[in-house]
N, C-alpha and C positions, 0 to 999 in steps of 0.2 A: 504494500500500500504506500502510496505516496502523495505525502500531505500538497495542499493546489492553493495557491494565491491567486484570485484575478483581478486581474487591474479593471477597473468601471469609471475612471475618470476619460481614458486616452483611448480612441477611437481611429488613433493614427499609426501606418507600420512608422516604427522607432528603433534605430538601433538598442540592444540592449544595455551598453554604457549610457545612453541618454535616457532611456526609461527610467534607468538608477540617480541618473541626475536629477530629473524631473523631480522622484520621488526624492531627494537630499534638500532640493530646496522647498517642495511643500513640507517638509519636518516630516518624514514618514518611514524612517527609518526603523520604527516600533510597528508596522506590518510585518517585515520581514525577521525581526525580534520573538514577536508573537508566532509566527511558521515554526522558526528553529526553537520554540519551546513546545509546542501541540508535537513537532514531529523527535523531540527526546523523549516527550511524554510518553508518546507512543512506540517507542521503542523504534522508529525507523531509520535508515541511513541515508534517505534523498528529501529535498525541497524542491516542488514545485513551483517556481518562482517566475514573475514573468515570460510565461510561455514556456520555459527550459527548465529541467533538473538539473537541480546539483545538490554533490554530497553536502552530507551534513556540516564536513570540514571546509568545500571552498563556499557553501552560504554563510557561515562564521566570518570569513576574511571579508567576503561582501561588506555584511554586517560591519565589522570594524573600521571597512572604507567609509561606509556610508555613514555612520558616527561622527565619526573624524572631519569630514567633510560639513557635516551639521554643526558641530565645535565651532570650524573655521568662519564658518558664516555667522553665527552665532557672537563668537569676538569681533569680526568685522560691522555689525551691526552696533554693538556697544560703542566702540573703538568711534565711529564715526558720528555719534549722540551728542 
């Protein structure tokens, strides 16, 4: 079994890095959060994530890009207050 995200905002073909970006700057990094914990819950080893699988291990490094990425933007908005 393999846990499924769909995306219901974006109605447009998108590269995959930009779907991730899209999703960094609407703050949504806690979608793919939520996946990688339903799919430990469940004991499985894939995430169905914008249209693609991936193991549990490269939606983790996602996950930590897309964090990281939110951080940055994050500071850059204070920063410029």
């Amino acid at each position: 079994m393999v846990t499924t995200f769909t995306e219901t905002k974006t109605h447009y073909t998108m590269s995959k890095m930009g779907q991730i970006a899209a999703m960094v700057q609407d703050g949504r990094s806690d979608d793919l959060k939520k996946m990688i914990e339903v799919t430990e819950r469940n004991e499985r080893s894939h995430v169905f994530f914008l249209g693609k699988q991936y193991t549990l291990s490269d939606a983790k490094q996602i996950l930590i890009f897309m964090q990281d990425a939110e951080r940055k933007i994050h500071r850059n908005k204070q920063s410029s207050q």
